[in-house]
Gaussian input, Z-matrix of N, CA and C with variables (Angstrom, degrees):
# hf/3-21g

backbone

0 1
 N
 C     1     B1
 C     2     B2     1     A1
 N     3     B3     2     A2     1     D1
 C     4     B4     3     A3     2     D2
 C     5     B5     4     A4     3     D3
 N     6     B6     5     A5     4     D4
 C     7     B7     6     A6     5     D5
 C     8     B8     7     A7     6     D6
 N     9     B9     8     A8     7     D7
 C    10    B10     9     A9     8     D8
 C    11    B11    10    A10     9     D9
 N    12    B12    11    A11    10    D10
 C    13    B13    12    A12    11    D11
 C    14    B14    13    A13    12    D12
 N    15    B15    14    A14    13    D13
 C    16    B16    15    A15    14    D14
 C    17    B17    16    A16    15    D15
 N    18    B18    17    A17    16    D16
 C    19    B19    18    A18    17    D17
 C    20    B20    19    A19    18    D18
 N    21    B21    20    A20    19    D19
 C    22    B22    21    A21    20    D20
 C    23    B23    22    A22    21    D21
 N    24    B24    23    A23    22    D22
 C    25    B25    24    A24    23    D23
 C    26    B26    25    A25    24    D24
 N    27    B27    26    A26    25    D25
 C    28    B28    27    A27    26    D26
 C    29    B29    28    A28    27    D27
 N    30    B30    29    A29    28    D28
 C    31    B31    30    A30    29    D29
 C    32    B32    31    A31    30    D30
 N    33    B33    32    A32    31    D31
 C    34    B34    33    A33    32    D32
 C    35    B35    34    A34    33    D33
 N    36    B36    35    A35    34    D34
 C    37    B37    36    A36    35    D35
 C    38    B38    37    A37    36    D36
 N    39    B39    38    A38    37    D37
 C    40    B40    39    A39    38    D38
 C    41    B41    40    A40    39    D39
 N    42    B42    41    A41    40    D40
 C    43    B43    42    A42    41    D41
 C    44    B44    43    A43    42    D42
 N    45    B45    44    A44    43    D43
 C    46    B46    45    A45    44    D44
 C    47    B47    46    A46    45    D45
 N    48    B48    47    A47    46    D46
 C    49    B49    48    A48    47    D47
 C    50    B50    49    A49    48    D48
 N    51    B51    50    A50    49    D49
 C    52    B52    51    A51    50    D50
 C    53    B53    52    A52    51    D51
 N    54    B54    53    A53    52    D52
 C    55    B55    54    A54    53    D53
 C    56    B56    55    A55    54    D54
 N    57    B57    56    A56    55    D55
 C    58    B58    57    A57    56    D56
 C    59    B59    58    A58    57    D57
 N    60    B60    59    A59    58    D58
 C    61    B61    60    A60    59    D59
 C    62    B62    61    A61    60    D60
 N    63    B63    62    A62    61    D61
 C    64    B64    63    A63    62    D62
 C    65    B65    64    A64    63    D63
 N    66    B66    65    A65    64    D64
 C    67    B67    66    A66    65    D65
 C    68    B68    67    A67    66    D66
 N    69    B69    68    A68    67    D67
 C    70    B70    69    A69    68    D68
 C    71    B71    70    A70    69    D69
 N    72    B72    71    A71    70    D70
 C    73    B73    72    A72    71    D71
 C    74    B74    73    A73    72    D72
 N    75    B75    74    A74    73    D73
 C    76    B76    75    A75    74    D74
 C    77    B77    76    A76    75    D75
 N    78    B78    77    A77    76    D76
 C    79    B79    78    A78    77    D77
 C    80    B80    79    A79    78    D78
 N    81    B81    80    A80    79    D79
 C    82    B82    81    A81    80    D80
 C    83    B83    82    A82    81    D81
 N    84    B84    83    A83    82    D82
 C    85    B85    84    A84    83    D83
 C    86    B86    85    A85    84    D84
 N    87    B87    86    A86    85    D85
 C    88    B88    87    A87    86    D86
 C    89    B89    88    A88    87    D87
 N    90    B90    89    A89    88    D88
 C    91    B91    90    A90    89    D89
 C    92    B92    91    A91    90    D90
 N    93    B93    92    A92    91    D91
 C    94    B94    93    A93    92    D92
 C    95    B95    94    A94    93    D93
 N    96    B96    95    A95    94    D94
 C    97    B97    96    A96    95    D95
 C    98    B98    97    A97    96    D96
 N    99    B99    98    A98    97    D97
 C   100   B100    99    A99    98    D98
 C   101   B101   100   A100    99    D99
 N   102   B102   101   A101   100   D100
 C   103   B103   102   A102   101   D101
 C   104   B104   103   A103   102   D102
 N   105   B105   104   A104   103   D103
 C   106   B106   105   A105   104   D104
 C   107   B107   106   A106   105   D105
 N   108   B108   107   A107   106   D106
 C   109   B109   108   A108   107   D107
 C   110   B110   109   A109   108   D108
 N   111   B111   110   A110   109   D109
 C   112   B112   111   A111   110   D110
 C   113   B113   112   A112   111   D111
 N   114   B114   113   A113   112   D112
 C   115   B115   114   A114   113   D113
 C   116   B116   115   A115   114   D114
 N   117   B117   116   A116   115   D115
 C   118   B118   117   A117   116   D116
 C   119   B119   118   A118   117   D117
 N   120   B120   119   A119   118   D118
 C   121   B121   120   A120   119   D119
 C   122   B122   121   A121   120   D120
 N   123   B123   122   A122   121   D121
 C   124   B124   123   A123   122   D122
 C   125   B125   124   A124   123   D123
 N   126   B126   125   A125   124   D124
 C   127   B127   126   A126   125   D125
 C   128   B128   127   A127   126   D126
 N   129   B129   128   A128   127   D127
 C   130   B130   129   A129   128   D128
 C   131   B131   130   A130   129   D129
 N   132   B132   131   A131   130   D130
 C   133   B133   132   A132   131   D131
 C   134   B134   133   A133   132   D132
 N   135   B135   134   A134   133   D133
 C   136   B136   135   A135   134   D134
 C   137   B137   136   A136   135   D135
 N   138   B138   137   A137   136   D136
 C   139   B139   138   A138   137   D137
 C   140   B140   139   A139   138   D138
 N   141   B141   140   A140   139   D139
 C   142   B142   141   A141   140   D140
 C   143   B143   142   A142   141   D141
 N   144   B144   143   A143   142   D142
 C   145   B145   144   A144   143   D143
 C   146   B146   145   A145   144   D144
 N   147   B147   146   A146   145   D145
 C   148   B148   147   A147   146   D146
 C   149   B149   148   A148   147   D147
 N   150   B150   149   A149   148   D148
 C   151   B151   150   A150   149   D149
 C   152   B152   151   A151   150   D150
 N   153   B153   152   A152   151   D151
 C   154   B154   153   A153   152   D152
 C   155   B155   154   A154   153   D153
 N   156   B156   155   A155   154   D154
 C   157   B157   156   A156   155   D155
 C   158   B158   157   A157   156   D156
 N   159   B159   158   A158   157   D157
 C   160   B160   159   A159   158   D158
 C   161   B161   160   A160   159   D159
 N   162   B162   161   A161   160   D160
 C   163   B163   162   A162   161   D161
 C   164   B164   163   A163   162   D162
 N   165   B165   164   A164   163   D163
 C   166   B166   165   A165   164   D164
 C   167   B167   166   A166   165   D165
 N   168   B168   167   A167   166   D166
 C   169   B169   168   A168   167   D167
 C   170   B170   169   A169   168   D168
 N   171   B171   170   A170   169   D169
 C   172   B172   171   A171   170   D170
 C   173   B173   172   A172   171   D171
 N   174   B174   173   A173   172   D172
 C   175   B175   174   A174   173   D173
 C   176   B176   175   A175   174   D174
 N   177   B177   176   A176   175   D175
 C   178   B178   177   A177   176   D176
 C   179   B179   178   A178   177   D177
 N   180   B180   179   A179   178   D178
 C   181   B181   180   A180   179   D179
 C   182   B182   181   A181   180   D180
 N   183   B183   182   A182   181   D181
 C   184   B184   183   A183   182   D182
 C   185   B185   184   A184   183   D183
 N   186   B186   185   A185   184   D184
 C   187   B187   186   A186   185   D185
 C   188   B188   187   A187   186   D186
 N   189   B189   188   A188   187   D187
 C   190   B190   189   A189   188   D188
 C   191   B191   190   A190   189   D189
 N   192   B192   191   A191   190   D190
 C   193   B193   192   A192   191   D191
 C   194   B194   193   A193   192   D192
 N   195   B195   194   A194   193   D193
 C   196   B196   195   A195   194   D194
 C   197   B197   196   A196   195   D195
 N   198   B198   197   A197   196   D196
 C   199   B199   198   A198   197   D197
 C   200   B200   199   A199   198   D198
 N   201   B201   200   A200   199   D199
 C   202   B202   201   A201   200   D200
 C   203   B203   202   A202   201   D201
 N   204   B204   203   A203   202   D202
 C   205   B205   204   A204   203   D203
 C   206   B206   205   A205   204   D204
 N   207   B207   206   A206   205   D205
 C   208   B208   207   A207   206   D206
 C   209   B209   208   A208   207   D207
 N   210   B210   209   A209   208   D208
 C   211   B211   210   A210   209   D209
 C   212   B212   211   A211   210   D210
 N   213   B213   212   A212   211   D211
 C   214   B214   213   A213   212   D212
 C   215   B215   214   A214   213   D213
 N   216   B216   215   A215   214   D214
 C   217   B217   216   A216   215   D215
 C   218   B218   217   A217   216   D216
 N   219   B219   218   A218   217   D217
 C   220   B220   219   A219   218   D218
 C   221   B221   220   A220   219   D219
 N   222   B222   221   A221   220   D220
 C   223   B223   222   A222   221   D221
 C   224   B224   223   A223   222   D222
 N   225   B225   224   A224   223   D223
 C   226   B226   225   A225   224   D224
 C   227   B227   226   A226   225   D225
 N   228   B228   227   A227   226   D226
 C   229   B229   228   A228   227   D227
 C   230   B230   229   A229   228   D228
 N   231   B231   230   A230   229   D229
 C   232   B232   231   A231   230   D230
 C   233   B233   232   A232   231   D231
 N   234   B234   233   A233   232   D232
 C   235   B235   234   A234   233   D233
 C   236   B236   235   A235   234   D234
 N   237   B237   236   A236   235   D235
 C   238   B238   237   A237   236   D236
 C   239   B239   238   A238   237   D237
 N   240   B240   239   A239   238   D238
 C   241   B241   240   A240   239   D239
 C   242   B242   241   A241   240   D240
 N   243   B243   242   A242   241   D241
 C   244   B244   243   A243   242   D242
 C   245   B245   244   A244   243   D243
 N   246   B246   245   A245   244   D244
 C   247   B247   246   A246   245   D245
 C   248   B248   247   A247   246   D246
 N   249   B249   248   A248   247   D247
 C   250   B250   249   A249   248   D248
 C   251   B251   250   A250   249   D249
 N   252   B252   251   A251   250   D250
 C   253   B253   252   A252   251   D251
 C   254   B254   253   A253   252   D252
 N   255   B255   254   A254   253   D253
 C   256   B256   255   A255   254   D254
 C   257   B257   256   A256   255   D255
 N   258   B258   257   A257   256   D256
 C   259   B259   258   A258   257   D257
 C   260   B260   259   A259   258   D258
 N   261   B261   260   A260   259   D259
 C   262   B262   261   A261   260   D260
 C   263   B263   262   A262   261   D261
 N   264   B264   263   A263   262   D262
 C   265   B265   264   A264   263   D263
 C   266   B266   265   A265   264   D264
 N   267   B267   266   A266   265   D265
 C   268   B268   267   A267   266   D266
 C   269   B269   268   A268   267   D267

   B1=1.4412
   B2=1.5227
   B3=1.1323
   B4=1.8936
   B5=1.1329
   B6=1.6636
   B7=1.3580
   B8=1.5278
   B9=1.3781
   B10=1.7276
   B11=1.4779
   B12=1.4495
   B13=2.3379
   B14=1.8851
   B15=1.8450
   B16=1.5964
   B17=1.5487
   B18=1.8864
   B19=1.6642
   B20=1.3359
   B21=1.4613
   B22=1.6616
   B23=1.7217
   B24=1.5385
   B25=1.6485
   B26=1.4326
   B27=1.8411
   B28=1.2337
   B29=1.4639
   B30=1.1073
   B31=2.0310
   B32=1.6564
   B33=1.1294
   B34=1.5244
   B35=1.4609
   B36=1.9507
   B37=1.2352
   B38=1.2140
   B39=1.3719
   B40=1.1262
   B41=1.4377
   B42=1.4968
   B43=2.1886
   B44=1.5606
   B45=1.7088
   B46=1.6276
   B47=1.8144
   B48=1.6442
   B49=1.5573
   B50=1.2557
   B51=1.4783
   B52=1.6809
   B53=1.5946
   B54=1.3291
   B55=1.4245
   B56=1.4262
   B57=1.0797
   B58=1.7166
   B59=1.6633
   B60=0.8718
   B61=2.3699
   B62=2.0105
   B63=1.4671
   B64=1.6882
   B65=2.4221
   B66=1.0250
   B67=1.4295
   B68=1.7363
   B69=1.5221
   B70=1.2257
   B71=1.4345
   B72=1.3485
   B73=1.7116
   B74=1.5073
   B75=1.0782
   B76=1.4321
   B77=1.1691
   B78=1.6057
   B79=1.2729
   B80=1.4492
   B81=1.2673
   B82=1.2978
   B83=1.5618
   B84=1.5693
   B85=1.0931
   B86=2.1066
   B87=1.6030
   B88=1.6763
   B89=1.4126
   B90=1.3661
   B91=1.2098
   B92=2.0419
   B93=1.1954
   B94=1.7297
   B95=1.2601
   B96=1.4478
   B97=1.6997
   B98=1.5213
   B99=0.8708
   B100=1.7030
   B101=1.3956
   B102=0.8250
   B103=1.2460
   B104=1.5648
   B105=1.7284
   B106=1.2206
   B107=1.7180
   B108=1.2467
   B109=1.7214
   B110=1.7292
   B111=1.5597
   B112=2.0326
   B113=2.2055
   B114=1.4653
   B115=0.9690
   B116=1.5016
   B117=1.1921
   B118=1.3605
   B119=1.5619
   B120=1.3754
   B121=1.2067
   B122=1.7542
   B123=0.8251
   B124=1.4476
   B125=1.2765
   B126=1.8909
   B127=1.2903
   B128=1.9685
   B129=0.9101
   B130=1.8752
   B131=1.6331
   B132=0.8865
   B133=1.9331
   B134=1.5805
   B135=1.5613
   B136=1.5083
   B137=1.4166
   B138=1.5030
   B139=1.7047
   B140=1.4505
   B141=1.0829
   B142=1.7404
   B143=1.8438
   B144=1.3314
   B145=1.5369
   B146=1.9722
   B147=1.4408
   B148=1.5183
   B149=1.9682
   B150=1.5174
   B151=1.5905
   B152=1.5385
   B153=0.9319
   B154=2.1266
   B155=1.6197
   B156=1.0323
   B157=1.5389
   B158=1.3635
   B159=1.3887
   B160=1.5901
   B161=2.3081
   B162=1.1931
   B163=0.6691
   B164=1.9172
   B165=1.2368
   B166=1.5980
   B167=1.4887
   B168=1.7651
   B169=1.4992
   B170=1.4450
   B171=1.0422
   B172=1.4199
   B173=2.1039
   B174=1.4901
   B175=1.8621
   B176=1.6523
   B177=1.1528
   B178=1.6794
   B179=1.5229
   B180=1.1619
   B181=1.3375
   B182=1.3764
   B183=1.5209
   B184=1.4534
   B185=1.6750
   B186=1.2079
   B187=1.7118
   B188=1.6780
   B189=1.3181
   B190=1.0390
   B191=1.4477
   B192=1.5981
   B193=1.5596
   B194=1.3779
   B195=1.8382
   B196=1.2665
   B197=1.7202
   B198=1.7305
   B199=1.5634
   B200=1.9751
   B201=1.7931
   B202=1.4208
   B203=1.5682
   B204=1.4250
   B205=1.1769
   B206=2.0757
   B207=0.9703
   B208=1.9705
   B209=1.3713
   B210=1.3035
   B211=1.5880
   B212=1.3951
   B213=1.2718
   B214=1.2285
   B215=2.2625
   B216=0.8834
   B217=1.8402
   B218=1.5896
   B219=1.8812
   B220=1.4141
   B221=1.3454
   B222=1.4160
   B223=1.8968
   B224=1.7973
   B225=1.5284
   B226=0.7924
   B227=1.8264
   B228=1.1478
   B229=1.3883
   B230=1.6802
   B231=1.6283
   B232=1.5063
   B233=2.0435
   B234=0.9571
   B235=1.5087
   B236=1.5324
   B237=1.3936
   B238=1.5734
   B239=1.5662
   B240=1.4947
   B241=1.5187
   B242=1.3910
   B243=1.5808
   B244=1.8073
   B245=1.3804
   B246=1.3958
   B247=1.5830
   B248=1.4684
   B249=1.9061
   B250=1.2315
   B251=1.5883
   B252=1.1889
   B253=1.5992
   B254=1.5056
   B255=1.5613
   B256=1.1164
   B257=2.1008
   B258=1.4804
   B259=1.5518
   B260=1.2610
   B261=1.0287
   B262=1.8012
   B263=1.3151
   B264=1.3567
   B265=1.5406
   B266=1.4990
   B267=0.9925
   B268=1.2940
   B269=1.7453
   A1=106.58
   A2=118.85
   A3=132.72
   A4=88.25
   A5=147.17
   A6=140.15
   A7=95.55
   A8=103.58
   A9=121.58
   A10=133.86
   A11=70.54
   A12=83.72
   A13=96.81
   A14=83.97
   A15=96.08
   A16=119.15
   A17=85.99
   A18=100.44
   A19=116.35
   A20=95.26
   A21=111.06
   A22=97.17
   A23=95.30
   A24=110.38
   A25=103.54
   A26=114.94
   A27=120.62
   A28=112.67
   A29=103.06
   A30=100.92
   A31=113.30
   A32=119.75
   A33=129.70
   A34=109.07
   A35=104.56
   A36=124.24
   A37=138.87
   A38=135.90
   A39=133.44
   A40=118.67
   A41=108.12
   A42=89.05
   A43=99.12
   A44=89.54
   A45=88.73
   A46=78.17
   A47=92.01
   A48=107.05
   A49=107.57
   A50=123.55
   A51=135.98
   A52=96.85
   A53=101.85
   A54=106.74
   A55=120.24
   A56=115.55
   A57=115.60
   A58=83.54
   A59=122.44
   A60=104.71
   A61=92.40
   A62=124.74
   A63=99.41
   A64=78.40
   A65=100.64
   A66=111.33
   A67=97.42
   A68=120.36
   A69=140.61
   A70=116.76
   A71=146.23
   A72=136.91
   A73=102.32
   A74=118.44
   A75=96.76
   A76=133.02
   A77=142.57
   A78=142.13
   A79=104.47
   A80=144.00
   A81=139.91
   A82=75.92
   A83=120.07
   A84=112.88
   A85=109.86
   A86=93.17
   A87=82.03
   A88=111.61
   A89=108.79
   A90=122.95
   A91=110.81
   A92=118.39
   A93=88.61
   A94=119.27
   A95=113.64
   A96=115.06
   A97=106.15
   A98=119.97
   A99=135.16
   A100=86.35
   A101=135.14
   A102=131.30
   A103=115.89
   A104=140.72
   A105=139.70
   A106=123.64
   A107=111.26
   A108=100.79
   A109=83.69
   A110=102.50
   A111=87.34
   A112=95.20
   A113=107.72
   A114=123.94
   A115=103.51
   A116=116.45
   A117=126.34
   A118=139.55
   A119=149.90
   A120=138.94
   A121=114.45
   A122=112.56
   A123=120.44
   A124=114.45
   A125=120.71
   A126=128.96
   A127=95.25
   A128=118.28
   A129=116.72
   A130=101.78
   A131=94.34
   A132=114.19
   A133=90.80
   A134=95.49
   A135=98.96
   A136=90.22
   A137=91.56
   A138=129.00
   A139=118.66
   A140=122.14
   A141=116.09
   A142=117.98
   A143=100.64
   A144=101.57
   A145=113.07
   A146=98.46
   A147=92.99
   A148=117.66
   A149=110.43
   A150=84.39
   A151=115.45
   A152=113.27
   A153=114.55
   A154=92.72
   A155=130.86
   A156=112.40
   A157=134.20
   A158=107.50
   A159=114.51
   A160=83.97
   A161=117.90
   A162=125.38
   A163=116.78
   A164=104.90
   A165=117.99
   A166=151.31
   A167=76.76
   A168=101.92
   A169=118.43
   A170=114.71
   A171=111.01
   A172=111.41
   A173=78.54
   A174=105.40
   A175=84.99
   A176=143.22
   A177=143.22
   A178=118.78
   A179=122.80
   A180=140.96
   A181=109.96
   A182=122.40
   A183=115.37
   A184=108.40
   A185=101.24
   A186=101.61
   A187=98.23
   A188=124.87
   A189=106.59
   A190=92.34
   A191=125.78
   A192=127.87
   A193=90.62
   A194=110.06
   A195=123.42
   A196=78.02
   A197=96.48
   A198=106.01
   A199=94.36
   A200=102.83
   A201=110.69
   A202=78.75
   A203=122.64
   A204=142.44
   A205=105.77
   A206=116.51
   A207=101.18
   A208=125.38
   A209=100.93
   A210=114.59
   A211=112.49
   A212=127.93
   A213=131.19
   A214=99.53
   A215=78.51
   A216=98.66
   A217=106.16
   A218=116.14
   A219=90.06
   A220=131.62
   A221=109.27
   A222=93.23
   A223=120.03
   A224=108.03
   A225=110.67
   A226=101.28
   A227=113.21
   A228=139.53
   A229=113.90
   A230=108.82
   A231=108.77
   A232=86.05
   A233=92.40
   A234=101.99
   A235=101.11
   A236=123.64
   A237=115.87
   A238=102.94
   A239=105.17
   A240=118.28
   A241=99.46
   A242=90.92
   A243=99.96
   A244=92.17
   A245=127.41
   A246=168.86
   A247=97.29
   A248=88.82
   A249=107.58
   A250=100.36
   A251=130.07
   A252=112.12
   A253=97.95
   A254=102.20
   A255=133.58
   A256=108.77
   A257=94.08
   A258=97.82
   A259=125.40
   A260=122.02
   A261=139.76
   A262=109.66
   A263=105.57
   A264=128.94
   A265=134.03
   A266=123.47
   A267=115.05
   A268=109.67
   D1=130.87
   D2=-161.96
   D3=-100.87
   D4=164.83
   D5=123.37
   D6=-114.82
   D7=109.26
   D8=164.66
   D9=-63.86
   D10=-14.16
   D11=-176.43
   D12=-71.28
   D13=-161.66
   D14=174.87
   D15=-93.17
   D16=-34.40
   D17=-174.13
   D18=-102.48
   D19=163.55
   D20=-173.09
   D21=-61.61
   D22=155.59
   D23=164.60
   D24=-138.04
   D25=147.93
   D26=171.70
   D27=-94.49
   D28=100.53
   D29=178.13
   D30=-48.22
   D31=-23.57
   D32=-162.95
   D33=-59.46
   D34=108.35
   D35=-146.39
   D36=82.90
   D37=-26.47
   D38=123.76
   D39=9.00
   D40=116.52
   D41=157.87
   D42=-149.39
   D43=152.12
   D44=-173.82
   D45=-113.62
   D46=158.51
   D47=171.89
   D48=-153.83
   D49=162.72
   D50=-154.26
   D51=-113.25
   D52=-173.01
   D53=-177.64
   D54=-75.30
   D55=-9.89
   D56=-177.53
   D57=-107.33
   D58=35.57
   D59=152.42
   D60=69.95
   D61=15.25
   D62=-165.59
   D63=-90.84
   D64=156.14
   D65=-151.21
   D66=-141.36
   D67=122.74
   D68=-172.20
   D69=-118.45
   D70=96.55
   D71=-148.88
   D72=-111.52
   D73=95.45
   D74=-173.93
   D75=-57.05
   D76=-168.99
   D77=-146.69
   D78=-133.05
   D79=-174.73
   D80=-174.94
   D81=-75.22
   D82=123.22
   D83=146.39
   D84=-155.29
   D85=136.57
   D86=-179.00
   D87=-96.12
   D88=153.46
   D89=-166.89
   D90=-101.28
   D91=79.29
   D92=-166.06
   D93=-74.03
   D94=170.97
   D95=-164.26
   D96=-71.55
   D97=156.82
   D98=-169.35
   D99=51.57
   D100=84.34
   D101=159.26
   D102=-155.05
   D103=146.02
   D104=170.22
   D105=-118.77
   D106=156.69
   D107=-170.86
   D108=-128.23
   D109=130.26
   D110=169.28
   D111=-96.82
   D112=151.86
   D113=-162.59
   D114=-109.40
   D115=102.36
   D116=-162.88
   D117=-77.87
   D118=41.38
   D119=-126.74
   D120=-54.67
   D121=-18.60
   D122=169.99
   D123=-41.71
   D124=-155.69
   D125=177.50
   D126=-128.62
   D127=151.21
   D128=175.73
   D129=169.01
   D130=-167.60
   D131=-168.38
   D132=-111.40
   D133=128.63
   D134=176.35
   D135=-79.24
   D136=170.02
   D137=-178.90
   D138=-138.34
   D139=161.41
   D140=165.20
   D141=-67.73
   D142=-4.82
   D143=173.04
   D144=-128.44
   D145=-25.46
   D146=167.24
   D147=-108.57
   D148=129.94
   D149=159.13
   D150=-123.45
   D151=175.80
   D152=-160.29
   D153=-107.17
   D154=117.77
   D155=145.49
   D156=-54.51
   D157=-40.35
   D158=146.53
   D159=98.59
   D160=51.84
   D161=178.75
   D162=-128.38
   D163=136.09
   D164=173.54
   D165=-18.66
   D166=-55.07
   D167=177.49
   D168=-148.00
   D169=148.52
   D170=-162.54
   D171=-74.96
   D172=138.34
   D173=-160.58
   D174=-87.57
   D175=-110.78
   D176=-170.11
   D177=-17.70
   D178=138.80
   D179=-168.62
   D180=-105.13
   D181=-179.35
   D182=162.75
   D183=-84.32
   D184=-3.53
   D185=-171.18
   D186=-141.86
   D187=121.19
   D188=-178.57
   D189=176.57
   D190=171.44
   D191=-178.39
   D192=-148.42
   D193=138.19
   D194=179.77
   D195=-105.89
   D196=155.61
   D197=173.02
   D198=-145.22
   D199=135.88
   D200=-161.22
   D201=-104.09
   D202=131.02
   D203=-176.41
   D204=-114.12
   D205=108.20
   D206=155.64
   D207=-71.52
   D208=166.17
   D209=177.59
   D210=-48.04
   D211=28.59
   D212=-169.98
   D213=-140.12
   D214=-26.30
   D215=-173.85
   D216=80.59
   D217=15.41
   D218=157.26
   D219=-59.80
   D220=153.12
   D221=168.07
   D222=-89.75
   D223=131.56
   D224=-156.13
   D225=-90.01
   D226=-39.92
   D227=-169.68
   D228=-138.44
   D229=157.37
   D230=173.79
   D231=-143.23
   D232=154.16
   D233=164.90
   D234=-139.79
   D235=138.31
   D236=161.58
   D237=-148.42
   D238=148.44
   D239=174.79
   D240=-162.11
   D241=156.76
   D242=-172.24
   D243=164.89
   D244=-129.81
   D245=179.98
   D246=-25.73
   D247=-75.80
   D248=-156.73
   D249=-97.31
   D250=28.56
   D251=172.32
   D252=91.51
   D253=177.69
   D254=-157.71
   D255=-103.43
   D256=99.08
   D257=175.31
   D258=-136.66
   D259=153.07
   D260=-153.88
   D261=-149.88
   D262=114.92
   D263=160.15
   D264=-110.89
   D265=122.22
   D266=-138.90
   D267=-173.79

C-alpha cells in the first residue's frame, strides 16, 4: 500500500480483500505521505513498513485483485494481475 499524498493517513479499519472474500482490517496503523507498508499474509512483527496478517496459508493467487476499501467500504484502490497482465485502479 503506497500513500502518494503529502499527509499521513490512519489505515485503522481499513480492509483490503482478494477475490475469494479472504478479508484483512487493518490495525491502528499510520501511514506517512510518500511513504509504503507491504501487507504480508504470513505471521511476523509488524513494522512501519511491513504488516503480517498473521495467517496460515497463503491468501494471493497467481491471478487475483486485492481491493483497499475505508471505514466507509468505499473502494479506495484495485490492483489485479494474473491472465491478463498487470492492472491498477486507483
Amino acid at each position: 500500500i503506497k500513500n502518494t499524498g503529502r499527509g499521513s493517513v490512519n489505515l485503522r479499519g481499513y480492509t483490503l480483500t482478494d477475490q475469494q472474500g479472504n478479508r484483512y482490517r487493518f490495525p491502528d496503523f499510520r501511514l506517512e505521505g510518500r511513504s509504503a507498508v507491504k501487507v504480508h499474509t504470513g505471521q511476523g512483527r509488524d513494522t512501519r513498513h511491513d504488516l503480517y496478517q498473521d495467517r496460515n496459508r497463503q491468501v494471493w493467487n497467481d491471478r487475483d485483485t486485492a481491493t483497499l476499501r475505508d471505514t466507509r467500504g468505499n473502494v479506495v484502490d484495485t490492483e489485479s494481475w494474473g491472465r491478463r497482465g498487470h492492472q491498477h485502479r486507483g
